[in-house]
TORDRENBA-731131 format. One record per residue (C-alpha): x, y, z; residue in three letters; residue number from 1. Coordinates in pm, whole numbers, plus 50000, padded with zeros to 5 digits. Each point is the difference from the previous one (the first is absolute). Layout:
TORDRENBA-731131
<r X="X" Y="Y" Z="Z" res="Ala" n="NUM"/>
...
//
This chain:
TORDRENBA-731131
<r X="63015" Y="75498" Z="92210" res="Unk" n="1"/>
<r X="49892" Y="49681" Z="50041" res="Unk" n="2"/>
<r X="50104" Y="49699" Z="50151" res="Unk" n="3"/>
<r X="49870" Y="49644" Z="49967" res="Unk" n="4"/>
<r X="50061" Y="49729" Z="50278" res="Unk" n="5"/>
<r X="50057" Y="49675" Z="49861" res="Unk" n="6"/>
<r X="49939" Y="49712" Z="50210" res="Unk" n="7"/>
<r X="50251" Y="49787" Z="50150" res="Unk" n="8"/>
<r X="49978" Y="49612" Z="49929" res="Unk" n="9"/>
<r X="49906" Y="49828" Z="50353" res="Unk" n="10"/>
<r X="50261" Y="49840" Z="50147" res="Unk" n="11"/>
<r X="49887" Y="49604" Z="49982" res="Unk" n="12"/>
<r X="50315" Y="49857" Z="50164" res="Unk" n="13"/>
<r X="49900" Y="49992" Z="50348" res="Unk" n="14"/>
<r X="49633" Y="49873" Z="49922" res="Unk" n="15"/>
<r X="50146" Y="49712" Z="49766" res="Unk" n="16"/>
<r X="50242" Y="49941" Z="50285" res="Unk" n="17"/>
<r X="49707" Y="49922" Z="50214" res="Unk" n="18"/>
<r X="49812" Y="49813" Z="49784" res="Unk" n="19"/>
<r X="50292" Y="49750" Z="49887" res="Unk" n="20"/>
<r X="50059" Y="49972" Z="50421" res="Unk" n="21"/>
<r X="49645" Y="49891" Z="50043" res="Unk" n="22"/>
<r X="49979" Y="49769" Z="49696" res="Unk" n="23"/>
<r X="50319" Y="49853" Z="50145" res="Unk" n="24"/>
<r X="49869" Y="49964" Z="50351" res="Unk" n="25"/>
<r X="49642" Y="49821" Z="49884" res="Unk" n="26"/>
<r X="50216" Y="49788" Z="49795" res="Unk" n="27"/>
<r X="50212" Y="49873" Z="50306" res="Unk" n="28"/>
<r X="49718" Y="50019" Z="50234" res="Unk" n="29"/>
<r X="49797" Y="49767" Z="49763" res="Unk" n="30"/>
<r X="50309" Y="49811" Z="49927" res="Unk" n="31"/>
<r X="50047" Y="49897" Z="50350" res="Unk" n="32"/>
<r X="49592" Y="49933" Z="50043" res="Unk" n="33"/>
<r X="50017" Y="49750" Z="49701" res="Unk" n="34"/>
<r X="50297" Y="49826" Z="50115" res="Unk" n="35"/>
<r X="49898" Y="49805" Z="50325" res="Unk" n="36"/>
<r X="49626" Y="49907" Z="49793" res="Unk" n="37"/>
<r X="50228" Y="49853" Z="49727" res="Unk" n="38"/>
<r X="50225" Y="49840" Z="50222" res="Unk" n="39"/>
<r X="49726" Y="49862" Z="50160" res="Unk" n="40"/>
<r X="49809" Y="49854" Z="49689" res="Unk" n="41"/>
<r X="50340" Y="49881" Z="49833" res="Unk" n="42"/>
<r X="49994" Y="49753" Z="50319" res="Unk" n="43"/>
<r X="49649" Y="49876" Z="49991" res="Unk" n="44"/>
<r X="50082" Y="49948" Z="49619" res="Unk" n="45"/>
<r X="50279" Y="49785" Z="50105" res="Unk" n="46"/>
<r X="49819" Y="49846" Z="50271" res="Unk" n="47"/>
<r X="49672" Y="49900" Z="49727" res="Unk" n="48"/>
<r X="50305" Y="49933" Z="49723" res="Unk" n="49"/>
<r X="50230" Y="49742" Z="50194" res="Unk" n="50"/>
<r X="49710" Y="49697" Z="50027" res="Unk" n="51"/>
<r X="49931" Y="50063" Z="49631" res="Unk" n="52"/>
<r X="50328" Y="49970" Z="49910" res="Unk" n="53"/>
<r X="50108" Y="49729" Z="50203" res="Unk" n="54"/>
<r X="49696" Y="49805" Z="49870" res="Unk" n="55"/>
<r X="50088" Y="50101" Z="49651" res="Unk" n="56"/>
<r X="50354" Y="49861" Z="50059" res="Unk" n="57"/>
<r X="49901" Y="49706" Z="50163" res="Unk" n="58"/>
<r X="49815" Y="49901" Z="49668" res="Unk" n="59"/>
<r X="50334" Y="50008" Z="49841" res="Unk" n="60"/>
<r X="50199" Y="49715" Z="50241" res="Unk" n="61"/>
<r X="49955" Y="49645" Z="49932" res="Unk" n="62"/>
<r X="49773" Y="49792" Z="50251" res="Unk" n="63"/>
<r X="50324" Y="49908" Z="50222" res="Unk" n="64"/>
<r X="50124" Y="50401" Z="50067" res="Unk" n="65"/>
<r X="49711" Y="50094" Z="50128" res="Unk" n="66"/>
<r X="49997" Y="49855" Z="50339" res="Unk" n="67"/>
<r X="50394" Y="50017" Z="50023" res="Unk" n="68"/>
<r X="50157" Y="50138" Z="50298" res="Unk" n="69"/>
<r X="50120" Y="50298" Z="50028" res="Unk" n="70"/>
<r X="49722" Y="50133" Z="49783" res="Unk" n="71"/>
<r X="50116" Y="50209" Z="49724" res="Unk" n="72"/>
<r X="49808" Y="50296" Z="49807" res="Unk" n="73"/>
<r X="50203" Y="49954" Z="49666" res="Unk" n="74"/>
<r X="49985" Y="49638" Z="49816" res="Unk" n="75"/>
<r X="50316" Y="49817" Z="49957" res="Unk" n="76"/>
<r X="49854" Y="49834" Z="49719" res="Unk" n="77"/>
<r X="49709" Y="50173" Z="49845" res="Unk" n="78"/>
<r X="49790" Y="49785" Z="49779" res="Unk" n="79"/>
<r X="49659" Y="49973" Z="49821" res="Unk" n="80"/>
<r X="49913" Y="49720" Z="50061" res="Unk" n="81"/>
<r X="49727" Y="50070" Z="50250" res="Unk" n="82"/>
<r X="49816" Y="50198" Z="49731" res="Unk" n="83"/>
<r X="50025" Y="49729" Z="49751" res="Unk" n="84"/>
<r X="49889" Y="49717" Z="50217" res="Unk" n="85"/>
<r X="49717" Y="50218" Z="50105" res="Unk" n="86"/>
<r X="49881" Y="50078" Z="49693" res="Unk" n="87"/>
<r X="50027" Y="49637" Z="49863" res="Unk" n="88"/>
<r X="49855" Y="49835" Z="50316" res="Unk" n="89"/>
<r X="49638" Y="50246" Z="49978" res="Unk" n="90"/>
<r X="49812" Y="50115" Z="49689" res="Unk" n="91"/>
<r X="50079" Y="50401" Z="50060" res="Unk" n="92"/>
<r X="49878" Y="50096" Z="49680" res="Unk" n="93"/>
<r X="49613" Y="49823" Z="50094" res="Unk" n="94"/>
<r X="50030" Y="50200" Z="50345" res="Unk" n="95"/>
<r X="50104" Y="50340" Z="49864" res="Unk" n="96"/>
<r X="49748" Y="49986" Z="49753" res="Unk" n="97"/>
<r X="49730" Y="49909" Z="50258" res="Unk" n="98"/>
<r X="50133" Y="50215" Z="50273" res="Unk" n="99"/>
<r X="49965" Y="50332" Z="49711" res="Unk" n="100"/>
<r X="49637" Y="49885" Z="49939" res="Unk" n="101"/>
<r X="49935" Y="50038" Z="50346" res="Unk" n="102"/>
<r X="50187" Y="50293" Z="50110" res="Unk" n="103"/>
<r X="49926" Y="50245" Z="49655" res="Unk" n="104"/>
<r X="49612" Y="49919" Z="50027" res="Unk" n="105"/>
<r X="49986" Y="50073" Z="50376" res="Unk" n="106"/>
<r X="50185" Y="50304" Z="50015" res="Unk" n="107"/>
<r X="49793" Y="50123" Z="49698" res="Unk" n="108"/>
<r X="49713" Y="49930" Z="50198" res="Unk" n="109"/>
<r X="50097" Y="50075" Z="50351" res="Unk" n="110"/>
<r X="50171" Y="50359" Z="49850" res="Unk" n="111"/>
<r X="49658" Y="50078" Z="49802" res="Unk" n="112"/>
<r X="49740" Y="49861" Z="50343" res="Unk" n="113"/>
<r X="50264" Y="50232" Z="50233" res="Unk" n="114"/>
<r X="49940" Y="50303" Z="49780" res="Unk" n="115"/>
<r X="49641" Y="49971" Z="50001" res="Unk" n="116"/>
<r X="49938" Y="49916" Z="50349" res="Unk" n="117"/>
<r X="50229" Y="50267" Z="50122" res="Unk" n="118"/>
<r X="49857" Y="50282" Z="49796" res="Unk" n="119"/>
<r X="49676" Y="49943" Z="50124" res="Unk" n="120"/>
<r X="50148" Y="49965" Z="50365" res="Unk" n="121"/>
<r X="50121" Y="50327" Z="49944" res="Unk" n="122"/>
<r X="49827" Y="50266" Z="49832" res="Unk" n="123"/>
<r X="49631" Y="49876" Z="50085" res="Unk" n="124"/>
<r X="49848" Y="50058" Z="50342" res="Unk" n="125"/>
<r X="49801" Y="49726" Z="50121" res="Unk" n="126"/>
<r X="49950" Y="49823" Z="50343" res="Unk" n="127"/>
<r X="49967" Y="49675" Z="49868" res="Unk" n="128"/>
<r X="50320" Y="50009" Z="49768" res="Unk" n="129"/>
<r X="50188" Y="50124" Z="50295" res="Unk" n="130"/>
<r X="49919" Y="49649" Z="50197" res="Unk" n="131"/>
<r X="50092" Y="49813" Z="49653" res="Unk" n="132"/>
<r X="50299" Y="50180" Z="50044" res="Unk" n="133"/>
<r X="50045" Y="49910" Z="50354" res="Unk" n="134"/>
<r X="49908" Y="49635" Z="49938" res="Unk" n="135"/>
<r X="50260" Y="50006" Z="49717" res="Unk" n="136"/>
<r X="50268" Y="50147" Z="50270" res="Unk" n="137"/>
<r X="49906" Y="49669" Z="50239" res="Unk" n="138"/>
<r X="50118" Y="49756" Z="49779" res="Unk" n="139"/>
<r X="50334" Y="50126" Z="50035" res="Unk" n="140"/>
<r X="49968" Y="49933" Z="50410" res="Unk" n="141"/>
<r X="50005" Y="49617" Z="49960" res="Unk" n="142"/>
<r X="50249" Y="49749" Z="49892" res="Unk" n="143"/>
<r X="49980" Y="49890" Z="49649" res="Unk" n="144"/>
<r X="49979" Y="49633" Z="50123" res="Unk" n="145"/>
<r X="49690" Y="50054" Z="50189" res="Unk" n="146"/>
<r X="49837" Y="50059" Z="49657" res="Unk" n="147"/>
<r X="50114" Y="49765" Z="49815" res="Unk" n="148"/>
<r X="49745" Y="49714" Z="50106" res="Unk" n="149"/>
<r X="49669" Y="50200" Z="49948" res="Unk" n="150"/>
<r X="50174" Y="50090" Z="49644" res="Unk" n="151"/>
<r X="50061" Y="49698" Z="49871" res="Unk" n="152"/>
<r X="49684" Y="49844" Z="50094" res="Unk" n="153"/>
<r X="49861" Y="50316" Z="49834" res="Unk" n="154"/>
<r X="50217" Y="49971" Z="49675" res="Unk" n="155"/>
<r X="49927" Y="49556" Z="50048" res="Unk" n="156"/>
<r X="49620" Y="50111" Z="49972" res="Unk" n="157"/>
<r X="50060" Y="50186" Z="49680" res="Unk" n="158"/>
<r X="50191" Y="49721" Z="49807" res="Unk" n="159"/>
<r X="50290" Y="50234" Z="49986" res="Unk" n="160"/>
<r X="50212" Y="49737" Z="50161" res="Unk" n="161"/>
<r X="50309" Y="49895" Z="49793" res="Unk" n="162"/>
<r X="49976" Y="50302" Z="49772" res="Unk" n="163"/>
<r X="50156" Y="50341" Z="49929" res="Unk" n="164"/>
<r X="49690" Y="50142" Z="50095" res="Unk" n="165"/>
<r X="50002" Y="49837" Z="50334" res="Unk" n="166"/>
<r X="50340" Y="50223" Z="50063" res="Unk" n="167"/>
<r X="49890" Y="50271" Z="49841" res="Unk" n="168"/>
<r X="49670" Y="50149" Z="50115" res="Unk" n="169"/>
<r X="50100" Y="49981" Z="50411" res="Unk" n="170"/>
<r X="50300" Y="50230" Z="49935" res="Unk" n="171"/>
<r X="49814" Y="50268" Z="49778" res="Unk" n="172"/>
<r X="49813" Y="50215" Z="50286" res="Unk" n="173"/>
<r X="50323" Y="50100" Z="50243" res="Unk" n="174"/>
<r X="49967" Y="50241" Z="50305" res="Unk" n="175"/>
<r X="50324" Y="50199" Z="49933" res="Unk" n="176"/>
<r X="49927" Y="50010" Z="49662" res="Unk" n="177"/>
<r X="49673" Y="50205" Z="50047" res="Unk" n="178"/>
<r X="50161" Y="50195" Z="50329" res="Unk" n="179"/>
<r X="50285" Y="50081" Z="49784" res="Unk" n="180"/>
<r X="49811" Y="50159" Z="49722" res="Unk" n="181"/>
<r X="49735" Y="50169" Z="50274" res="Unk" n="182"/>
<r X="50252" Y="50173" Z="50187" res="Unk" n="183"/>
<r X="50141" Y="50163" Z="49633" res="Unk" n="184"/>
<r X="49646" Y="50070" Z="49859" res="Unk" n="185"/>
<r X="49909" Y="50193" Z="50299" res="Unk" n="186"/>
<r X="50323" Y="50227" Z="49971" res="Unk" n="187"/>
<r X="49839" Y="50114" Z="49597" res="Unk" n="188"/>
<r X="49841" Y="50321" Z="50063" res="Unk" n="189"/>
<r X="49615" Y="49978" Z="50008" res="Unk" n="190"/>
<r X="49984" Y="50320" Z="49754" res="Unk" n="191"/>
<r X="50152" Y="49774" Z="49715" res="Unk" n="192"/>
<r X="49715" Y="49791" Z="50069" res="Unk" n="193"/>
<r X="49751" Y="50303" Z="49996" res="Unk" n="194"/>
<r X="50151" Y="50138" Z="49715" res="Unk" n="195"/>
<r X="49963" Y="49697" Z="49739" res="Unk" n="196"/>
<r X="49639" Y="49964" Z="50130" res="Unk" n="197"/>
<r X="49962" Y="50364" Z="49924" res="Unk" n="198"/>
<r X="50097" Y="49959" Z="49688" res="Unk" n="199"/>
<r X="49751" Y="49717" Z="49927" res="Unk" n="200"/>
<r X="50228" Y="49691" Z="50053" res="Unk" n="201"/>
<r X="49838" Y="49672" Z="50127" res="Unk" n="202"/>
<r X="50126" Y="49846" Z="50272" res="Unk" n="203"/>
<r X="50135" Y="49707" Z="49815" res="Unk" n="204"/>
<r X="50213" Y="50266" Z="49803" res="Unk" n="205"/>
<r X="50077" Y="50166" Z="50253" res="Unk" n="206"/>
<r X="50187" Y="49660" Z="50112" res="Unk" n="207"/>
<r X="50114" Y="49858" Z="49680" res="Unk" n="208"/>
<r X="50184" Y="50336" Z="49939" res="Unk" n="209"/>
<r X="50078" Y="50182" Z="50300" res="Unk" n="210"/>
<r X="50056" Y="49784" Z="50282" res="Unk" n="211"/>
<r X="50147" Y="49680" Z="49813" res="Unk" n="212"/>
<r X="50244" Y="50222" Z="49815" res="Unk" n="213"/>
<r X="50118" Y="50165" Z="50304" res="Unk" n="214"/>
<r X="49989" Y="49675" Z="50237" res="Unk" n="215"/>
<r X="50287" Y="49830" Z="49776" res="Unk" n="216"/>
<r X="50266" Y="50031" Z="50252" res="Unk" n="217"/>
<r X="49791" Y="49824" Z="50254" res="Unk" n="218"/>
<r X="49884" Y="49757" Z="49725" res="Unk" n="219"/>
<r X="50330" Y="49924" Z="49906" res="Unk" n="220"/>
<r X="50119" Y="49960" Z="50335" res="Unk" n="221"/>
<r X="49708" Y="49723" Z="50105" res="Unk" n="222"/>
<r X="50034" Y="49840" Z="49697" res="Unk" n="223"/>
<r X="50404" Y="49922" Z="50097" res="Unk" n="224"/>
<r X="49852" Y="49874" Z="50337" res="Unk" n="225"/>
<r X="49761" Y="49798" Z="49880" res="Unk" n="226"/>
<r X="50198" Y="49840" Z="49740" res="Unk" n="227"/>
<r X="50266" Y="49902" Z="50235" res="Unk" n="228"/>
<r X="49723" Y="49849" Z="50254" res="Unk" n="229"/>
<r X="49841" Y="49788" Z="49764" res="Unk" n="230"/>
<r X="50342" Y="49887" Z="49903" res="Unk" n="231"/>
<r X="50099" Y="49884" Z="50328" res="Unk" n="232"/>
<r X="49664" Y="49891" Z="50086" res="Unk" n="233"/>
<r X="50076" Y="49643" Z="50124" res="Unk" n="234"/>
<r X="49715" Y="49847" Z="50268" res="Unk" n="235"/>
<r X="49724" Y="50077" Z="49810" res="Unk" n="236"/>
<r X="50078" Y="49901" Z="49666" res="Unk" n="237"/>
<r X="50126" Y="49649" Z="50209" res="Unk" n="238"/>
<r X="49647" Y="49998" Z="50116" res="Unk" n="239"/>
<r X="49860" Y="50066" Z="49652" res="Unk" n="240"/>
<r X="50201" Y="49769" Z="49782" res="Unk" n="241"/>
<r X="50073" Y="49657" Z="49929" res="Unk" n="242"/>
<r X="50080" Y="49970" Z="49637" res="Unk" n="243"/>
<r X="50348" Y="50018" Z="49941" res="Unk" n="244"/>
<r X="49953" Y="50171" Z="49688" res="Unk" n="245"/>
<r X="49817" Y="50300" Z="50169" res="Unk" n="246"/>
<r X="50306" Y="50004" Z="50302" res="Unk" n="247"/>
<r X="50135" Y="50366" Z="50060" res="Unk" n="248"/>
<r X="50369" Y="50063" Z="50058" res="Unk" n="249"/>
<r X="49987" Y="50025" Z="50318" res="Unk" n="250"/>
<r X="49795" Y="49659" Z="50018" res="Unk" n="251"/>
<r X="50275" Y="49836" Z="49767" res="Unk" n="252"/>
<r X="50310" Y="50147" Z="50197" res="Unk" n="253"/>
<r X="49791" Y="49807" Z="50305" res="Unk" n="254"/>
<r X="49982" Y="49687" Z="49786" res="Unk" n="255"/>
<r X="50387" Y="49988" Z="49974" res="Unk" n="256"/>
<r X="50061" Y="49946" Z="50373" res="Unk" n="257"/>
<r X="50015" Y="49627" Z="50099" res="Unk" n="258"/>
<r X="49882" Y="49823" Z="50234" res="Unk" n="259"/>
<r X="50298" Y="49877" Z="50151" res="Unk" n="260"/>
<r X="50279" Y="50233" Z="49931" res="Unk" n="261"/>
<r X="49998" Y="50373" Z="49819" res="Unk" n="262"/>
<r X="50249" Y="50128" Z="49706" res="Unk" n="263"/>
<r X="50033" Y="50276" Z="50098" res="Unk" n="264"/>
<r X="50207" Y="50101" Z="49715" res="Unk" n="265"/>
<r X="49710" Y="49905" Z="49806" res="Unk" n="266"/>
<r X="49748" Y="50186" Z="50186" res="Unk" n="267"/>
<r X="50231" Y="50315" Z="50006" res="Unk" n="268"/>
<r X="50031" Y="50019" Z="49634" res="Unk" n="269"/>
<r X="49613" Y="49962" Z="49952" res="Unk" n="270"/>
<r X="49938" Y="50246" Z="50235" res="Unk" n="271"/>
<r X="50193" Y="50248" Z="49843" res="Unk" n="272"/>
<r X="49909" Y="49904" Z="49681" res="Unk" n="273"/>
<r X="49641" Y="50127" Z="50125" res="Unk" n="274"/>
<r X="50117" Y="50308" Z="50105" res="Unk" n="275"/>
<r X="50116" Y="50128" Z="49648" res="Unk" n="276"/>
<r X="49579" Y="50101" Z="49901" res="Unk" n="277"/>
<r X="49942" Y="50213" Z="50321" res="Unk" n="278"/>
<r X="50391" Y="50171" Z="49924" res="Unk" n="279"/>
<r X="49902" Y="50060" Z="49598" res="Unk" n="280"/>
<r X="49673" Y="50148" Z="50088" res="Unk" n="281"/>
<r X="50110" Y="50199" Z="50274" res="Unk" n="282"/>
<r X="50272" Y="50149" Z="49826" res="Unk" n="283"/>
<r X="49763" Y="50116" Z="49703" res="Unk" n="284"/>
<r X="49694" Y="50138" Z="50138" res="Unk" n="285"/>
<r X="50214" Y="50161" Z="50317" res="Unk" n="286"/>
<r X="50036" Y="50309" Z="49833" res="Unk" n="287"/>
<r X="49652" Y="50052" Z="49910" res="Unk" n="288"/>
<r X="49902" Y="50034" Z="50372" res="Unk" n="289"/>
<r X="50044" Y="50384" Z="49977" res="Unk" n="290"/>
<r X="49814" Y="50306" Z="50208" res="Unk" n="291"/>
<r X="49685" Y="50119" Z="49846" res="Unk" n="292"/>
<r X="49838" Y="50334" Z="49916" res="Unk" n="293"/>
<r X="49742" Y="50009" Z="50124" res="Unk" n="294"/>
<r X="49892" Y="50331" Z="49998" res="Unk" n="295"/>
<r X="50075" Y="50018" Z="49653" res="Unk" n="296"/>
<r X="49684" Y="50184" Z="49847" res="Unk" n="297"/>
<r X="49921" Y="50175" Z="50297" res="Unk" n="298"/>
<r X="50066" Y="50406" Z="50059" res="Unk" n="299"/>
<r X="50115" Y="50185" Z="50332" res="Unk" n="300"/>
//
C-alpha cells in the first residue's frame, strides 16, 4: 500500500502581515521626514514669493496708491495704465529686438566656448591647462567693476565701441560657465573615452557625439543663465552705447526716470513688462534640464 503526501500550501498570512506593517511604518516614518523639509521650503517660497508679488501688484495701482498710508497688498483700483504709458513713452519693440540680438548670439557663443574649454579642462592632463584653469577661477575673485576700465579701453582700441559687438565678445568667455561644465565632464567615466578611441573615433568625434550629447542638461542649464545675464546686463551696455536706437531694455527702462521726479507707476509697468522674456523662456526650456546617462554605453 501506498501512500502519497501531498504538500500543504504555506501559510502566507503572517509573512504578508509583516510586510504590509513594514510598508506602513516606512511610509509614516518617511511621511514625518518629508514633512518639516516641506514645511520648511513652503516658507522660503513664501518668503522669495511676497516681494514678487507685491511688486507685481504695485504695477497695478495708479501713481497716487502707491505711497498711501496704510500700505495695502491688494489695489483698490487696479488699472493699466502704467503698462500703456510705458510702452508709449519708450520704443520697446527697438529694445527687445536689440536686447535678443545680444543675448541669443552670446549665449550661443558663451554655451559653445564653455563646452570646449571645459572638456579640455577636464579630460586632458596638462600642467599648463591646469594654471589656465586657475587663472580662469581668479577672475571670479574680483569685483566686476574693477574690470570694467581695462575692458573698455580694450574694446575702445578695437572700434567695437557703440556696437553689438562691443557687448558681445566681453561676455562670451565666463568662469562658471567653463567650471560648470569641468566639474560634469570629469564625473563621465574615462573608459567611454577609451572606448570610442578604441574603436577608431577622433577626438573631435568623440566630442561632437559623446560628450555634447550627454552635456545637454548642463548646456541647457548655462544657456538659461546666460540668457537672463545678458538681459539684465545694465552698466556695461551704459558704457558701450550711445545711440538710442541700439539702447537695451534695461538702458530704456533707465531712460524713463526723470530728472526731477520718478513715475513710478510708469517705471513699475516697464519693469515688469521686461520680465515677461526671462518668465517665457524659463518656463519652456525648464524641463529640458533633466539628469543624464551617462554611463549609457558602458558595461559592469
Amino acid at each position: 500500500m501506498t501512500t502519497t503526501d501531498t504538500p500543504r500550501p504555506v501559510d502566507a498570512g503572517p509573512g504578508r502581515a509583516v510586510s504590509k506593517k513594514r510598508s506602513r511604518g516606512a511610509s509614516s516614518g518617511g511621511l514625518r521626514r518629508a514633512v518639516p523639509a516641506t514645511t520648511l521650503l513652503w516658507i522660503m517660497a513664501c518668503l522669495y514669493g511676497l516681494p514678487v508679488l507685491w511688486f507685481i501688484l504695485s504695477s497695478l495701482k495708479p501713481a497716487g496708491d502707491l505711497f498711501s498710508y496704510p500700505l495695502t497688498l491688494i489695489p483698490h483700483h487696479p488699472t493699466l495704465s502704467g503698462y500703456s504709458q510705458a510702452w508709449r513713452s519708450a520704443n520697446f519693440s527697438q529694445y527687445f529686438i536689440n536686447t535678443a540680438i545680444v543675448c541669443v548670439v552670446t549665449t550661443i557663443l558663451t554655451v559653445g566656448v564653455s563646452c570646449c574649454t571645459g572638456y579640455a579642462l577636464a579630460k586632458y592632463d596638462n600642467r599648463w591647462l591646469k594654471a589656465f584653469f586657475i587663472c580662469i577661477l581668479a577672475t571670479t575673485m574680483l569685483p566686476g567693476e574693477v574690470m570694467l576700465a581695462p575692458e573698455f579701453l580694450v574694446v575702445r582700441n578695437l572700434g567695437l565701441y557703440n556696437s553689438f559687438a562691443g557687448i558681445i565678445l566681453p561676455a562670451v568667455l565666463t568662469a562658471t560657465g567653463c567650471f560648470m561644465f569641468r566639474q560634469f565632464f570629469i564625473t563621465v567615466p574615462d573608459e567611454l573615452v577609451e572606448a570610442a578611441r578604441i574603436d577608431g573615433a577622433r577626438e573631435l568625434s568623440i566630442f561632437l557625439r559623446i560628450m555634447v550629447p550627454l552635456s545637454r542638461p548642463i548646456m541647457l542649464t548655462l544657456a538659461i543663465l546666460s540668457f537672463q545675464w545678458r538681459w539684465n546686463d545694465y552698466i556695461w551696455p551704459l558704457l558701450m552705447l550711445n545711440d538710442p536706437n541700439k539702447f537695451t531694455v534695461q538702458i530704456g527702462i533707465q531712460s524713463i526716470v526723470g530728472a526731477q521726479n520718478i513715475n513710478w507707476s510708469v517705471l513699475l509697468g516697464a519693469s515688469v513688462i521686461s520680465m515677461i522674456p526671462l518668465i517665457a523662456i524659463f518656463l519652456v526650456f525648464q524641463r529640458y534640464v533633466m539628469g543624464a546617462d551617462i554611463n549609457a554605453g558602458l558595461k559592469d
